[in-house]
Each structure stands twice: as C-alpha cells, then as structure tokens.
N, CA, C and O atoms as a GROMACS GRO file, in nm:
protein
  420
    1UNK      N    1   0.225  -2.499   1.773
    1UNK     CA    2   0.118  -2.573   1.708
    1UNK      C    3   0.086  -2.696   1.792
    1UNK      O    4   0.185  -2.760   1.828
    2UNK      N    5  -0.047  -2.749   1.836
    2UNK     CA    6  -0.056  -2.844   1.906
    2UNK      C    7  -0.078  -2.988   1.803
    2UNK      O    8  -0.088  -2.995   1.680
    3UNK      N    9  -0.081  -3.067   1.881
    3UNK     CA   10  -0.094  -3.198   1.797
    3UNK      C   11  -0.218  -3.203   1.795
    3UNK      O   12  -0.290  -3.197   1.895
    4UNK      N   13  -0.270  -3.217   1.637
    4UNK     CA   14  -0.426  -3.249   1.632
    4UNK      C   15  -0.448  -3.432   1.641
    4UNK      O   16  -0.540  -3.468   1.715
    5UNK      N   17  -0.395  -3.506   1.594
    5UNK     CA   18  -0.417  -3.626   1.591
    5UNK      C   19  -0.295  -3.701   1.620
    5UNK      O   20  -0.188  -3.646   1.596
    6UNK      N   21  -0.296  -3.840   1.675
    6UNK     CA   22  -0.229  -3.954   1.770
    6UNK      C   23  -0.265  -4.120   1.642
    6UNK      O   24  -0.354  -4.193   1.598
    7UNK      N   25  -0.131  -4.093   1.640
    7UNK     CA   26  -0.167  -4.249   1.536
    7UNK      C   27  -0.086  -4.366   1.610
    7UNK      O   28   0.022  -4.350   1.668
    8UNK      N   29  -0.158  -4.484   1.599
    8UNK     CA   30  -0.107  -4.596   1.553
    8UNK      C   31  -0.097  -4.606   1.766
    8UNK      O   32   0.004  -4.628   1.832
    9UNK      N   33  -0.244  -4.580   1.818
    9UNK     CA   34  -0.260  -4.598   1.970
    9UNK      C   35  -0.307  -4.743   1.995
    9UNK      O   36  -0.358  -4.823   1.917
   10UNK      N   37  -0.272  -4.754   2.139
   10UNK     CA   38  -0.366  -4.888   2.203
   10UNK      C   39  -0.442  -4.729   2.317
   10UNK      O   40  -0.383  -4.640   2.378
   11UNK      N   41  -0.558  -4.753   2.302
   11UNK     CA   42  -0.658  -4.650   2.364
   11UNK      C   43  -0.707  -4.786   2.515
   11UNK      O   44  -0.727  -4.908   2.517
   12UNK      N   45  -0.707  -4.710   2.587
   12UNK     CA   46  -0.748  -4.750   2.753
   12UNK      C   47  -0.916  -4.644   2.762
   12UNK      O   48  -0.941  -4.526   2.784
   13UNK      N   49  -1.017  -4.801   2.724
   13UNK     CA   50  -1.168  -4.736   2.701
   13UNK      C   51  -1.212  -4.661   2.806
   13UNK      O   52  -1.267  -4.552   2.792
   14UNK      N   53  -1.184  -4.735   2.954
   14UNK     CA   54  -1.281  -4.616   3.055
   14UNK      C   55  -1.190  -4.520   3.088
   14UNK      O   56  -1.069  -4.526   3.066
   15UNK      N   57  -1.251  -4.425   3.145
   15UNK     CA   58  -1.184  -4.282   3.173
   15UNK      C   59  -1.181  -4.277   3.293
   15UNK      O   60  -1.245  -4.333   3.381
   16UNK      N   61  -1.064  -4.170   3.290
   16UNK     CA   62  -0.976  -4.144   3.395
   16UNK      C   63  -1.059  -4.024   3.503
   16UNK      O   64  -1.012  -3.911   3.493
   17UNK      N   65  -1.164  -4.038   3.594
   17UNK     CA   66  -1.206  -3.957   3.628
   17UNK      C   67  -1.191  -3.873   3.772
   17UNK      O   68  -1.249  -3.894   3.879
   18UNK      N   69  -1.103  -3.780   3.740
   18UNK     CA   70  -1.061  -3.696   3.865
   18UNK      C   71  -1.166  -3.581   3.958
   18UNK      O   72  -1.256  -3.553   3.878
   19UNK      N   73  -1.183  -3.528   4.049
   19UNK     CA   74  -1.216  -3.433   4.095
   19UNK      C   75  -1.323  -3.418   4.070
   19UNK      O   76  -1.349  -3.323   3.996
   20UNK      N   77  -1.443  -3.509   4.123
   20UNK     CA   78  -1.597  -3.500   4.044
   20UNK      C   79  -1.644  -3.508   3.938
   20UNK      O   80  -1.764  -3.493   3.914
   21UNK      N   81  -1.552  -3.534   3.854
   21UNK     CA   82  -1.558  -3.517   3.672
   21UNK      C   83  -1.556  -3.364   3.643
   21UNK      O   84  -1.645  -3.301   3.587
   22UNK      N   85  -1.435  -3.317   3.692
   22UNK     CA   86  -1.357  -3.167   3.656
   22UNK      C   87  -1.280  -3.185   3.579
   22UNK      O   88  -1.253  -3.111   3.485
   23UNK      N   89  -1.213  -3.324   3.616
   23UNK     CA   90  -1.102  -3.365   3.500
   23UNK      C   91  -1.105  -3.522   3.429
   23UNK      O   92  -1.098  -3.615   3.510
   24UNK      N   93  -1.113  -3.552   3.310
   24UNK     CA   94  -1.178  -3.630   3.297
   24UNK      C   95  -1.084  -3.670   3.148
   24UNK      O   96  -1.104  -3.602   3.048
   25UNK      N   97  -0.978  -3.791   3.142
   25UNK     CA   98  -0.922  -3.827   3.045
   25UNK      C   99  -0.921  -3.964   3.008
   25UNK      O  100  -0.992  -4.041   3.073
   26UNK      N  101  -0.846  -4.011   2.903
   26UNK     CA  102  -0.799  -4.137   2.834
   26UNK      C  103  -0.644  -4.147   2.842
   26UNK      O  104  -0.560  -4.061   2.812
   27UNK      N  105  -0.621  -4.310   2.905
   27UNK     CA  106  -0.468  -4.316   2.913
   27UNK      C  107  -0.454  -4.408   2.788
   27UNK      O  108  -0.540  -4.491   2.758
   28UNK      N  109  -0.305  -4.380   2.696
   28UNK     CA  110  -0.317  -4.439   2.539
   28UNK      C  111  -0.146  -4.423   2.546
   28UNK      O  112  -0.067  -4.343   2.597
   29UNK      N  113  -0.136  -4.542   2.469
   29UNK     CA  114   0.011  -4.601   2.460
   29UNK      C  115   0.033  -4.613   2.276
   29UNK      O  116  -0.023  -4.676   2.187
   30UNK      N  117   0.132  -4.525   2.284
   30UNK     CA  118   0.190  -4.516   2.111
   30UNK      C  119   0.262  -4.640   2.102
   30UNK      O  120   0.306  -4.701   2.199
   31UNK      N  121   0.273  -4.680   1.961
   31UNK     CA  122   0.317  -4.784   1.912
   31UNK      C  123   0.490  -4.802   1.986
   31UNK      O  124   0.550  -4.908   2.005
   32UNK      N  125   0.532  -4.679   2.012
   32UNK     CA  126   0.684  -4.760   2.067
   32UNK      C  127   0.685  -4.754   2.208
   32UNK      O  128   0.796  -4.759   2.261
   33UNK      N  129   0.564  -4.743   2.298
   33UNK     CA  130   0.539  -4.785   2.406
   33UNK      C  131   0.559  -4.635   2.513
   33UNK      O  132   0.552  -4.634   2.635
   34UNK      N  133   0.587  -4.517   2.419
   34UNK     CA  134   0.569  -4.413   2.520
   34UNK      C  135   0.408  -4.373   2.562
   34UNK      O  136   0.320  -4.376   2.476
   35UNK      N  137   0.378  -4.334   2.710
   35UNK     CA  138   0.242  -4.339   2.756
   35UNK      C  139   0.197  -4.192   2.785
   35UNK      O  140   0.258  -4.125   2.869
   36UNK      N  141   0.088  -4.140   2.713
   36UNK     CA  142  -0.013  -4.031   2.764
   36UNK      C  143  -0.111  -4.026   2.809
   36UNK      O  144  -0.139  -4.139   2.851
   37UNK      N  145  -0.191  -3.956   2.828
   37UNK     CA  146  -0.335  -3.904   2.867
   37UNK      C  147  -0.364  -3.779   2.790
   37UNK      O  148  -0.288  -3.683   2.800
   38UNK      N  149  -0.494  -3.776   2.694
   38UNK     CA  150  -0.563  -3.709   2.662
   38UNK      C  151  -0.675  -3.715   2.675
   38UNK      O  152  -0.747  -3.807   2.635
   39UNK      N  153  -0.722  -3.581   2.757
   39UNK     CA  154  -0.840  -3.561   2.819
   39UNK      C  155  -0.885  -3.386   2.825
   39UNK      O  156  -0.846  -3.303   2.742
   40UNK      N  157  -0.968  -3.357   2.933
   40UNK     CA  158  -1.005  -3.236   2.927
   40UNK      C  159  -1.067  -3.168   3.087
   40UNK      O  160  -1.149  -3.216   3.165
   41UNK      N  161  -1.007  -3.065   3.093
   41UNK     CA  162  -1.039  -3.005   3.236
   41UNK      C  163  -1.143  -2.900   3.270
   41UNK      O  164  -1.101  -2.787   3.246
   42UNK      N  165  -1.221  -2.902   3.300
   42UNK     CA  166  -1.349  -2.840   3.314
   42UNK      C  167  -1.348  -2.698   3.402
   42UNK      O  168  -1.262  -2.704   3.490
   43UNK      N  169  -1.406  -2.597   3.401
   43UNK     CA  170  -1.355  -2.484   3.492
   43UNK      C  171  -1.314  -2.552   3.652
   43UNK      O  172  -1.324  -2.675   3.660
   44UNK      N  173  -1.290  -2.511   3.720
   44UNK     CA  174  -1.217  -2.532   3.814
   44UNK      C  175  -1.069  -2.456   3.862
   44UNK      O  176  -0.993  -2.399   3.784
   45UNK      N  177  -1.049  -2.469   3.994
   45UNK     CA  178  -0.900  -2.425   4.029
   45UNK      C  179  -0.912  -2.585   4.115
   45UNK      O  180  -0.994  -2.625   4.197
   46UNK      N  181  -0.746  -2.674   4.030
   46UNK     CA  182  -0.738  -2.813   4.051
   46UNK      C  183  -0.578  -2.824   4.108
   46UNK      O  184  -0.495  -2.738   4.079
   47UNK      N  185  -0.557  -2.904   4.166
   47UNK     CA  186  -0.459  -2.936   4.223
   47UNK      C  187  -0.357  -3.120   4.144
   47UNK      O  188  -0.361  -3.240   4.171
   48UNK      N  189  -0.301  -3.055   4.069
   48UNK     CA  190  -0.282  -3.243   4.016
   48UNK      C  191  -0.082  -3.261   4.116
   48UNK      O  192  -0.015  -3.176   4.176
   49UNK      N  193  -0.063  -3.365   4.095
   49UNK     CA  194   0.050  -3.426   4.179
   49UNK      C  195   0.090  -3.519   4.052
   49UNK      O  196   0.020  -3.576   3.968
   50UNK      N  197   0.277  -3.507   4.081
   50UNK     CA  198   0.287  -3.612   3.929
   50UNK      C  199   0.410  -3.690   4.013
   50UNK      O  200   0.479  -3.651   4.107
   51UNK      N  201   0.407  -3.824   3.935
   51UNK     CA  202   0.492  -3.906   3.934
   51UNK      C  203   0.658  -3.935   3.920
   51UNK      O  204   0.759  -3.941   3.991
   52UNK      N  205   0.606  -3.954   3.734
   52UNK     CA  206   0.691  -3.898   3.641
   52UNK      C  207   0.699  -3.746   3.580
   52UNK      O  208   0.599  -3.683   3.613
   53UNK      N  209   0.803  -3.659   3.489
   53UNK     CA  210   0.797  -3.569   3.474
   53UNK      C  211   0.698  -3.568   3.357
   53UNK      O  212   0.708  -3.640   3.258
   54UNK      N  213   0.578  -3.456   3.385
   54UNK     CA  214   0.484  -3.439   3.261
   54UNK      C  215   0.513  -3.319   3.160
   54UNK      O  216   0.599  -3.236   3.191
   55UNK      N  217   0.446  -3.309   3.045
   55UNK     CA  218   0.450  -3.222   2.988
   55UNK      C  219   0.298  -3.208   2.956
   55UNK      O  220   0.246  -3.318   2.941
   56UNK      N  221   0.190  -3.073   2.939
   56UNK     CA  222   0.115  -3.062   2.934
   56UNK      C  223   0.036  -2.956   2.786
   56UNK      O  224  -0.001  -2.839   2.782
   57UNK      N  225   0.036  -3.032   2.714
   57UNK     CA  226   0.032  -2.963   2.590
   57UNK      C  227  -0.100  -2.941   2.584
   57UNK      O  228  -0.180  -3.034   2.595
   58UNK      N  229  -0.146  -2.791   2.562
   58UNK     CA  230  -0.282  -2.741   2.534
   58UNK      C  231  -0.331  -2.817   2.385
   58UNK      O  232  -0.242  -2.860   2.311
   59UNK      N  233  -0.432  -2.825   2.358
   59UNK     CA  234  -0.479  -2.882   2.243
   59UNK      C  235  -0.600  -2.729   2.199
   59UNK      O  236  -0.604  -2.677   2.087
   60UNK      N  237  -0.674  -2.689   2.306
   60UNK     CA  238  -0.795  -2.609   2.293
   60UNK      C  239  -0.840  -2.538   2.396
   60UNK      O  240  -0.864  -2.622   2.483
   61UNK      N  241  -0.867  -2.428   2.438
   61UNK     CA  242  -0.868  -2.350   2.505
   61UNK      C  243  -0.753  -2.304   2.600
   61UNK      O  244  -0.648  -2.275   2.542
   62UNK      N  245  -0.755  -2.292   2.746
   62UNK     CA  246  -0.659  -2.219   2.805
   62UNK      C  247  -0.657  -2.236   2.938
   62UNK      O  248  -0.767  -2.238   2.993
   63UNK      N  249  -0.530  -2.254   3.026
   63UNK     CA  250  -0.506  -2.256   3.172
   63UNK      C  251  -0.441  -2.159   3.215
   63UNK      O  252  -0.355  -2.109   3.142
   64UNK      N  253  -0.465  -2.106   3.344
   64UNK     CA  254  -0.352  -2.074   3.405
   64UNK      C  255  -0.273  -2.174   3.524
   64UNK      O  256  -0.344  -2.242   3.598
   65UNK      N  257  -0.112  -2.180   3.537
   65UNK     CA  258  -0.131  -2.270   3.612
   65UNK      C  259  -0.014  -2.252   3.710
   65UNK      O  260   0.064  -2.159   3.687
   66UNK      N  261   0.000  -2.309   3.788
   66UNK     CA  262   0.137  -2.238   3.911
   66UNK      C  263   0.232  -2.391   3.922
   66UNK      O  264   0.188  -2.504   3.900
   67UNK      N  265   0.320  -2.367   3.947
   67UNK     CA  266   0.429  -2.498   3.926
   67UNK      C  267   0.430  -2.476   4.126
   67UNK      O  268   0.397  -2.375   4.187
   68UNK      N  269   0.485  -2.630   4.196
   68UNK     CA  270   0.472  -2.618   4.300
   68UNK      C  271   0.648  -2.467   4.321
   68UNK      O  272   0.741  -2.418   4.257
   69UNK      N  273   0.589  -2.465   4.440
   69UNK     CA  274   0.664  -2.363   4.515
   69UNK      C  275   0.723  -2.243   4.438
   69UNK      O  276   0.828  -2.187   4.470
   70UNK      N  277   0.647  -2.211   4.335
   70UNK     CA  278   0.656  -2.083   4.278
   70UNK      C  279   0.477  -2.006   4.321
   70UNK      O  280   0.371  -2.065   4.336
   71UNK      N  281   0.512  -1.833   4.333
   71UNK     CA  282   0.363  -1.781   4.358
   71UNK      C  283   0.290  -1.713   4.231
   71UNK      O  284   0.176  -1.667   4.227
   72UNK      N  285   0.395  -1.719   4.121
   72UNK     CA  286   0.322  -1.676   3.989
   72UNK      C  287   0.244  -1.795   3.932
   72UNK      O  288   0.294  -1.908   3.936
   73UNK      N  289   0.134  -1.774   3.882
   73UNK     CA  290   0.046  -1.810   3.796
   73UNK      C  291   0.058  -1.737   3.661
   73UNK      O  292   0.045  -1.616   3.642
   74UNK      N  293   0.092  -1.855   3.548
   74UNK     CA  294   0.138  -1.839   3.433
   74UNK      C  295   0.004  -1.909   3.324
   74UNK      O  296  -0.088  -1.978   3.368
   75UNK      N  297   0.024  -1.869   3.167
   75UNK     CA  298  -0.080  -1.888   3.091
   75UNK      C  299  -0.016  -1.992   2.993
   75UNK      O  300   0.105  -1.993   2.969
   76UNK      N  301  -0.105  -2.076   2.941
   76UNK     CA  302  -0.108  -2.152   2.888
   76UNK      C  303  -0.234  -2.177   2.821
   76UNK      O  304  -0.333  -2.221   2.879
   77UNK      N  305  -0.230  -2.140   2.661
   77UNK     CA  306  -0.303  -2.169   2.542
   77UNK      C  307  -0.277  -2.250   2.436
   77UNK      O  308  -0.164  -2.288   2.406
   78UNK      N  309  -0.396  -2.283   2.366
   78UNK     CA  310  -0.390  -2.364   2.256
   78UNK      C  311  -0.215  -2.352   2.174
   78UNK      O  312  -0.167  -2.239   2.168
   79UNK      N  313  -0.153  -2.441   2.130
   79UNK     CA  314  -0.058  -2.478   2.104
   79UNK      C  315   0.069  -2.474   2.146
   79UNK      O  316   0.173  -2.490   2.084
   80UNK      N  317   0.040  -2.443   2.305
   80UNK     CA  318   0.147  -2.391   2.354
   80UNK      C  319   0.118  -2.567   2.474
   80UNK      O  320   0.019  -2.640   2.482
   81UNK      N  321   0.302  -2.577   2.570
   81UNK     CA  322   0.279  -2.639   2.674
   81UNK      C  323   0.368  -2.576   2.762
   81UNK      O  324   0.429  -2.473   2.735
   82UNK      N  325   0.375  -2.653   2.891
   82UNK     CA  326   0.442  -2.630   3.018
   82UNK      C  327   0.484  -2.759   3.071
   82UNK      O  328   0.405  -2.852   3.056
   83UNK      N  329   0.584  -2.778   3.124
   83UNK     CA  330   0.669  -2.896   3.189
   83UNK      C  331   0.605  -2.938   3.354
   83UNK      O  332   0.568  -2.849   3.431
   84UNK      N  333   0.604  -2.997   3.369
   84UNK     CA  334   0.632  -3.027   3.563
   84UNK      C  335   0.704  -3.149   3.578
   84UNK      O  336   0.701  -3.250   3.508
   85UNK      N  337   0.783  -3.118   3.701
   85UNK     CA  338   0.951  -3.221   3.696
   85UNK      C  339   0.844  -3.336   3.759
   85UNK      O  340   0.723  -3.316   3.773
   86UNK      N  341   0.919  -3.467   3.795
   86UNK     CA  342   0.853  -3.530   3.830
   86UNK      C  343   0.852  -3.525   3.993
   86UNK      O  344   0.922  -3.439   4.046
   87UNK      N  345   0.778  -3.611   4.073
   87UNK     CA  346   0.750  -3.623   4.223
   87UNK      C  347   0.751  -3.493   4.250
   87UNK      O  348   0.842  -3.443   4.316
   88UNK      N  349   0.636  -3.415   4.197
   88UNK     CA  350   0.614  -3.319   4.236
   88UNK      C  351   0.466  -3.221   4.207
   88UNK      O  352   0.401  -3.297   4.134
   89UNK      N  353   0.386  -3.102   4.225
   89UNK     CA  354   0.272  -3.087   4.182
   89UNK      C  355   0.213  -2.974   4.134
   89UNK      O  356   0.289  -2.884   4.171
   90UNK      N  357   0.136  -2.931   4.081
   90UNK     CA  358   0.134  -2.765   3.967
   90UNK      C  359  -0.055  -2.741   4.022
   90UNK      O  360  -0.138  -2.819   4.067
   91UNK      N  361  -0.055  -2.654   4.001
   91UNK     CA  362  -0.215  -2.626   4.065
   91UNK      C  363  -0.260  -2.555   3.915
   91UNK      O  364  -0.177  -2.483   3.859
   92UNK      N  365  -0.399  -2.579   3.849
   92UNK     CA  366  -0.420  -2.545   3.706
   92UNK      C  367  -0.567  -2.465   3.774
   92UNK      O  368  -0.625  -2.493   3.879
   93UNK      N  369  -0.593  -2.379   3.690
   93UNK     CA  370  -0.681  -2.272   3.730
   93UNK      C  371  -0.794  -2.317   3.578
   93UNK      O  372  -0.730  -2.316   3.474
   94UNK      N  373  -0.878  -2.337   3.568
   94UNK     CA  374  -0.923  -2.301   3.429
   94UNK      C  375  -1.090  -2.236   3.431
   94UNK      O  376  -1.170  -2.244   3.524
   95UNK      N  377  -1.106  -2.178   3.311
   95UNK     CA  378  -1.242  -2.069   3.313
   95UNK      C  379  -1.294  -2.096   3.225
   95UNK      O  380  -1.392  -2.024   3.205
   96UNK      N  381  -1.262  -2.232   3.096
   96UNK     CA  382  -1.346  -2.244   2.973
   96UNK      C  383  -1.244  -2.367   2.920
   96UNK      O  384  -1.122  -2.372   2.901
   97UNK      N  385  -1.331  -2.443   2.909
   97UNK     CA  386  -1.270  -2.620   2.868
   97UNK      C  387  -1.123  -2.574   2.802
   97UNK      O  388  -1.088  -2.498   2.712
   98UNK      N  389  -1.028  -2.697   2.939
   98UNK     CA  390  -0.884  -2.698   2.883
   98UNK      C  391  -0.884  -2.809   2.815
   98UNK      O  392  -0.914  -2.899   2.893
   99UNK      N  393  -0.865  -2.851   2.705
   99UNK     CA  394  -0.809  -2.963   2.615
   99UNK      C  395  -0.692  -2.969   2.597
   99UNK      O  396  -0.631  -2.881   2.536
  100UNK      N  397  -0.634  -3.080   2.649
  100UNK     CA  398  -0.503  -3.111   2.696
  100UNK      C  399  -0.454  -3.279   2.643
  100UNK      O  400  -0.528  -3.377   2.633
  101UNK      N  401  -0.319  -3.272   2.616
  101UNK     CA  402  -0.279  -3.430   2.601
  101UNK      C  403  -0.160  -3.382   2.708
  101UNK      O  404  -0.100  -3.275   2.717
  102UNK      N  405  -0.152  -3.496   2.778
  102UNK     CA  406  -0.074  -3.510   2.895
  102UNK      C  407   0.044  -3.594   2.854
  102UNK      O  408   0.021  -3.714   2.861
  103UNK      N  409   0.190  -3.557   2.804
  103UNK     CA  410   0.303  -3.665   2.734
  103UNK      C  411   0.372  -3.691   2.921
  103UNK      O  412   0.394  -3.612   3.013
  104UNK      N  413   0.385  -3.820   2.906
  104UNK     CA  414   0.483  -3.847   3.058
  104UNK      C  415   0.654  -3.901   2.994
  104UNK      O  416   0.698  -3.929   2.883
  105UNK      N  417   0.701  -3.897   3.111
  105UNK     CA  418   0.853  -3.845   3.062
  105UNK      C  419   0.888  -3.944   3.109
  105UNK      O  420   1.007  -3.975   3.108
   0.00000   0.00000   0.00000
C-alpha cells in the first residue's frame, strides 16, 4: 500500500528540477526531521546517482528500474518500493507518469 498523505511537513516551495523537467520534485522535512522528496518522473530512460541510501516508493503508476551493476531491469508499481544503497546509482526506465516519494536513509 503506498502512502497517500505526509503530515505535519515543512514543504521546500521551488522544485527540484532534473533532466529537462523529466523529473521534477519537492524536498519536505517531517516533523522529527527525517528528509524526502516527493515528486514525479515523466517517460524517459533516467539515470539518478544517490548519496545517502534511498528508498523509492511508487505512489502511482510504474517503473522499471536497474540497480547499478546488475543487467536485470526490474518492475516497480503503485504500492510497491525498491531500495538503492547509498554512494551509488539505479537507472529508472518509465512509459507513463511515475509518482514517487523518495524516503532518504
């Protein structure tokens, strides 16, 4: 089941705009100071790079997506997520708006 709603945020107004506006989110800090991004990925095959370790929870529609140095491409739908460790990068494929909240670890 995905999370439909985020309470009790400090919301960061301008957006986060990646890859021509392919990917395009809001960074928002919960009341006990853990930090996400919820946003949305537009068709495309995208390349993201992470920091910290993410977790990528579908909200609405669907990805496929490859974790670095693996050659399968795996699915990912509405209420479902997928991990990526951190200092490291996942390539996301998508064919019809991914709606996504991005939890960082």
């Amino acid at each position: 089941m995905s999370t439909a709603q985020l309470h009790n945020v400090s919301l960061q107004t301008q957006a986060n705009v990646y890859f021509e506006g392919k990917c395009v989110s809001h960074s928002l800090t919960l009341a006990d100071g853990r930090k996400k991004s919820v946003g949305v990925v537009l068709p495309a095959t995208l390349t993201f790079k992470t920091g910290a370790p993410e977790i990528m929870e579908c909200v609405a529609g669907r990805c496929e997506y490859r974790l670095a140095g693996s050659t399968e491409w795996l699915t990912s739908s509405a209420g479902e997520q997928f991990s990526i460790p951190g200092n490291s990068s996942f390539d996301i494929r998508v064919t019809e708006a991914y709606h996504y909240i991005c939890h960082f670890g």
